[in-house]
C-alpha positions as CSV (number, residue, x, y, z in Angstrom):
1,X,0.0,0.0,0.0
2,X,1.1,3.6,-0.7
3,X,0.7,6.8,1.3
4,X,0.6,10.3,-0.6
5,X,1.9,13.4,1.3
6,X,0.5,16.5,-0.2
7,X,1.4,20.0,0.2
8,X,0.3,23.4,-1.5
9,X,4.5,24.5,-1.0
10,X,6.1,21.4,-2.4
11,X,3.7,18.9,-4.4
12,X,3.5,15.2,-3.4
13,X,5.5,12.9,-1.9
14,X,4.3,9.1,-2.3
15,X,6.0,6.3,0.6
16,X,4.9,2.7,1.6
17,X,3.0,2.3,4.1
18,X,5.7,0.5,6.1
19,X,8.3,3.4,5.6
20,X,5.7,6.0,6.2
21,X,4.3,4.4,9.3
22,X,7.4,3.9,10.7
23,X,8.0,8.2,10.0
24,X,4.9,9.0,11.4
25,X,5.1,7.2,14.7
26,X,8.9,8.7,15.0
27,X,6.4,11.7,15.2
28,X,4.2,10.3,17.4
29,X,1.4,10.7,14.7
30,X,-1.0,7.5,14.5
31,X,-1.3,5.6,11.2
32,X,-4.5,6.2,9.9
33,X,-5.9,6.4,6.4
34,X,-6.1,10.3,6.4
35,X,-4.0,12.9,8.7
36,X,-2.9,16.8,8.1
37,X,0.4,18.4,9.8
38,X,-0.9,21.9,10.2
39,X,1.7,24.9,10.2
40,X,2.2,24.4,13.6
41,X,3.1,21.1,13.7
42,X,5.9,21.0,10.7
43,X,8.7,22.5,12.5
44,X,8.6,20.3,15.6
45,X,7.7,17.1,13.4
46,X,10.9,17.9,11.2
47,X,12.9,17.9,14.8
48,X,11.7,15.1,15.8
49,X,12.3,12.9,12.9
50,X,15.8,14.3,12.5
51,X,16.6,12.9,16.0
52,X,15.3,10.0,14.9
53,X,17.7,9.9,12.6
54,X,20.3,10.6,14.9
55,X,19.4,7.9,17.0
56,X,19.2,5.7,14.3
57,X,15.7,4.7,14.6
58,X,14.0,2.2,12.0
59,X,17.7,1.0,10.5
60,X,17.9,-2.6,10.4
61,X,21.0,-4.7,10.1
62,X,22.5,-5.3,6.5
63,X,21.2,-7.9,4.9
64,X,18.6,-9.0,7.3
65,X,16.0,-10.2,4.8
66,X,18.7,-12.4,3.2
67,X,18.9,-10.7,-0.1
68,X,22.5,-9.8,0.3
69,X,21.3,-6.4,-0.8
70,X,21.7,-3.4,1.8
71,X,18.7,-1.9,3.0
72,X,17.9,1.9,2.8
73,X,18.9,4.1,5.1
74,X,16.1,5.7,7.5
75,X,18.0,8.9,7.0
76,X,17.7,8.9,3.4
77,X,13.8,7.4,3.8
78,X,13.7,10.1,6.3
79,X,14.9,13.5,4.5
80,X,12.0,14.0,1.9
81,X,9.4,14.3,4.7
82,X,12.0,15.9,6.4
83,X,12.2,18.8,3.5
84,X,8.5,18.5,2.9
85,X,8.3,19.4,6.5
86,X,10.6,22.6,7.2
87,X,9.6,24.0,3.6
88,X,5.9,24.0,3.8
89,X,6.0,25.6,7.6
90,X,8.2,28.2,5.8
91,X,5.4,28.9,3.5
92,X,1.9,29.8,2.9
93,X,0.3,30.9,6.2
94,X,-2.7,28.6,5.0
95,X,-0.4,25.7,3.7
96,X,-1.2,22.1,5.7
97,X,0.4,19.1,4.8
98,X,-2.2,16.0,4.4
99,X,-1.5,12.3,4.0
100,X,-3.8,9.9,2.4
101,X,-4.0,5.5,2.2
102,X,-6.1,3.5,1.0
103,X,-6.8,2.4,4.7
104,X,-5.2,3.0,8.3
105,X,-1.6,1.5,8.1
């Protein structure tokens, strides 16, 4: 399943569900099928999932699945909501940022 992230300030931004899931509860955001980040919101989200990041939240060993290919970063998973984030809150006074899924994730 895909999630959409749409903003007014910087167009959409499409995840899985597992990698967006994972992003939003670094946020402490629930996974449901709709949910908006109003102006207010982006600045403190963006922290968050940058410490996240820092901590190194959501990275998994390489090669856990087996594949002997190495999985992607969180950080690099991470930095388009991240941008998304800071450059929306730096916009439009009106500009919210909504996600949508087929169904809660």
């Amino acid at each position: 399943m895909l999630v959409k992230f749409l903003s007014s300030e910087t167009g959409e931004l499409l995840m899985f569900a597992e990698v967006a899931g994972s992003l939003l509860r670094a946020i402490g955001k629930e996974c449901t099928a709709r949910g908006t980040f109003t102006r207010e919101q982006m600045m403190p989200a963006a922290k968050l999932l940058r410490e996240a990041v820092a901590r190194g939240e959501g990275e998994t060993s390489d090669d856990e699945d087996g594949s002997g290919e190495k999985p992607v970063a969180m950080r690099s998973r991470a930095f388009p909501l991240i941008d998304m984030l800071e450059r929306s809150s730096q916009g439009d006074a009106k500009a919210n940022i909504v996600w949508e899924a087929a169904a809660p994730f």
